[in-house]
N, C-alpha and C positions, 0 to 999 in steps of 0.2 A: 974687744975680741968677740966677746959674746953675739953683739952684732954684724959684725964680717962675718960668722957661721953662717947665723939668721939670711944675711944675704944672699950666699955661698951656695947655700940650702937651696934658697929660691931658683937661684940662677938654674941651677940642676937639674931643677921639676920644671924649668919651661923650656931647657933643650932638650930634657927627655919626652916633652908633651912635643914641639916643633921637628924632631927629631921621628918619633913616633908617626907624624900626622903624615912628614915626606914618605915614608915607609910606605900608609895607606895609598898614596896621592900617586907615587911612581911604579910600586911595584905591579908587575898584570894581573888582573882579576884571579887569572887561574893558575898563579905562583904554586899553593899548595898541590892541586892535582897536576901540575907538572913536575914538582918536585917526587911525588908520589910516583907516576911514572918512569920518573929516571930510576926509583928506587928499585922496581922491581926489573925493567928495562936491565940494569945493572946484576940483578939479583944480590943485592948486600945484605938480603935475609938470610942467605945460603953462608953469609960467611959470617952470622952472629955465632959467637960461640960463650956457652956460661961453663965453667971449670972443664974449658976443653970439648963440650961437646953441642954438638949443633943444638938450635932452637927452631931455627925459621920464623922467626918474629921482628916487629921494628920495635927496636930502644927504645924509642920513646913511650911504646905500648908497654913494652917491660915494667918502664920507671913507672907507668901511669897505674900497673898493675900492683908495683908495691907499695905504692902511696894508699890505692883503695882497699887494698888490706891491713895495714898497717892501723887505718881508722875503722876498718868493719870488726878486726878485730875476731876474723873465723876459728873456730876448731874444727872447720873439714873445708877441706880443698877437694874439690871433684874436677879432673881434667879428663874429658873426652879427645884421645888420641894422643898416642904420645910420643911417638916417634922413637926417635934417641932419646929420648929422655931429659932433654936440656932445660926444659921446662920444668918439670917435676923434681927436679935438683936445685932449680933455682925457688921455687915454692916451698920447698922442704928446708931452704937456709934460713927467707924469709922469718916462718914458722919458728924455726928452733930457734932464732935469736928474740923473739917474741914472749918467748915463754907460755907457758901453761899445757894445757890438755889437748892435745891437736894432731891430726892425723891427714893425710895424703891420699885420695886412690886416683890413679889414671890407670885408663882402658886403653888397648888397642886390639885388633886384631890377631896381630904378630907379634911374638917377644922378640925377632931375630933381631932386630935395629937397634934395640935397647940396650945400653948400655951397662956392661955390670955392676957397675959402679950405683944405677938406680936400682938392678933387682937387687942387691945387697942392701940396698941404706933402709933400717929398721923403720923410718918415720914416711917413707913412701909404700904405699899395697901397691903392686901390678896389677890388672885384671888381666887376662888374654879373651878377650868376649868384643862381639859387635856393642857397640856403642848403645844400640837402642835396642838391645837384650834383657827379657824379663830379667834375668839373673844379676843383670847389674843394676837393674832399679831395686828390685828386692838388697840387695847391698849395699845402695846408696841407703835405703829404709831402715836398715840394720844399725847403719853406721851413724845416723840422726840422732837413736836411742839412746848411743853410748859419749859421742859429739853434738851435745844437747847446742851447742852456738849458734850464731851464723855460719850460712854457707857460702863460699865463692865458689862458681862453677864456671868450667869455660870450655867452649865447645868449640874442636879442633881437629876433627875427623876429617868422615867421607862430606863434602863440600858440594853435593849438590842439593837442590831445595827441599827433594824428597826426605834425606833422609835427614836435614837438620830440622827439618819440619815434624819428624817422628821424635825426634830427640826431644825436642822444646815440649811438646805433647807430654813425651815421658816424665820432663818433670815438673806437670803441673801441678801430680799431687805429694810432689817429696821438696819445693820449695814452699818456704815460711816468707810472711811480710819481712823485707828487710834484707833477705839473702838478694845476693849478687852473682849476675848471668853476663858473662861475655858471649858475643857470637862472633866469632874468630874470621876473617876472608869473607867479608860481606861485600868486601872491595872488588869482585870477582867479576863478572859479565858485564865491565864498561862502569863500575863506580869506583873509581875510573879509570880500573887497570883490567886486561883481559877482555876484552867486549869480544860478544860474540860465543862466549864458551856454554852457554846457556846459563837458565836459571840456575838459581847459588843460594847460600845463604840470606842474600839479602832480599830474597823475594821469596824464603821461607819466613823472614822476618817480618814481612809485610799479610801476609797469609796468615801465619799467626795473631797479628794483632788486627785482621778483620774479624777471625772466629770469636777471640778469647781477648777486645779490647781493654778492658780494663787489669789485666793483669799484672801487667808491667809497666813502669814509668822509665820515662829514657834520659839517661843520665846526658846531656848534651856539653852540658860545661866541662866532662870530663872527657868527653869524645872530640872537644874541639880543642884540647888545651895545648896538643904541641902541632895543631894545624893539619895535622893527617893520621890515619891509622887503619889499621889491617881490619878495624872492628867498625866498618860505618853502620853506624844506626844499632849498634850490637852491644853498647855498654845500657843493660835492664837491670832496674832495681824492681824489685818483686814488691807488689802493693798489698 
């Protein structure tokens, strides 16, 4: 019997290698940024919802988001823009089922979107400030002191290059080696959704790591693990 497993096993690891290879061998090169396209083509971001309230995010980017927390192990969450709040609700469960000392702040401009459900919940701070406002770097500054951990931050505002280009700046001196920078919609002027809209994130990213190269390392094994994502070139680990 021992040996029929032993077989059994085998047989399995080489229709899943023959099986795998047809995948490479048949599917079109550009499977993933078509699949990417249809995604937003469709808008199925518009219809993610976490306990009822909108995100604007893809799943996969979600899941890939709790898994890198789950092992960085943060006591401060920083979300730049927050819309409804669906994000910062879902960071705040993350967290609490996590345990220890840890705390929330997302920013937006506007409270009006937000949901009450996030100004109420004690483990998330609202800000109401521009995103790349002294007041909210002196607050990130603040909040480092008392959430002496790692940081996860993710940047999901105003989306054009300017000003995620002022935000990245902002926190070059309130990120530690180790924390963790998402840049959210880098997919935006033709990578490879929206061409045409002008410069984005992803050519603040690029701009960025001409001035200040060795800052950040790019997490690519994480940015390619479910094939697409709203963050290209956007998952940074702080060196």
């Amino acid at each position: 019997m021992s040996k029929f497993l032993r077989d059994l096993g085998q047989l399995r690891n080489l229709v899943r290698v023959i099986g795998n290879s047809w995948i490479r061998s048949t599917a079109p090169k550009d499977t993933p940024d078509a699949y990417h396209r249809w995604y937003y083509e469709k808008q199925v971001q518009t219809r993610v919802r976490y306990f009822g309230h909108e995100t604007l995010k893809s799943v996969s980017d979600l899941w890939n988001y709790q898994e890198i927390i789950f092992g960085l192990k943060p006591s401060l969450i920083v979300e730049l823009g927050t819309y409804m709040g669906g994000s910062a609700l879902y960071f705040s469960h993350l967290l609490k089922n996590m345990g220890g000392h840890t705390h929330i702040l997302t920013v937006d401009i506007s409270r009006d979107a937000v949901a009450s459900e996030v100004l109420q919940n004690p483990d998330i701070e609202f800000m109401e400030a521009s995103s790349c406002s002294d007041v909210v770097a002196q607050r990130i500054q603040a909040l480092r002191k008392e959430f002496s951990g790692p940081m996860f931050i993710i940047l999901d505002s105003d989306h054009s290059k300017k000003h995620v280009l002022v935000e990245m700046i902002m926190l070059r001196a309130l990120t530690r080696t180790g924390d963790y920078l998402i840049v959210e919609d880098s997919n935006i002027n033709g990578h490879p959704v929206f061409p045409g809209c002008g410069p984005g994130p992803y050519e603040a990213i690029e701009e960025y790591e001409k001035t200040y190269p060795g800052d950040y390392r790019r997490d690519e094994e994480r940015e390619n693990k479910f094939g697409f994502t709203f963050a290209v070139r956007g998952f940074l680990i702080r060196n």
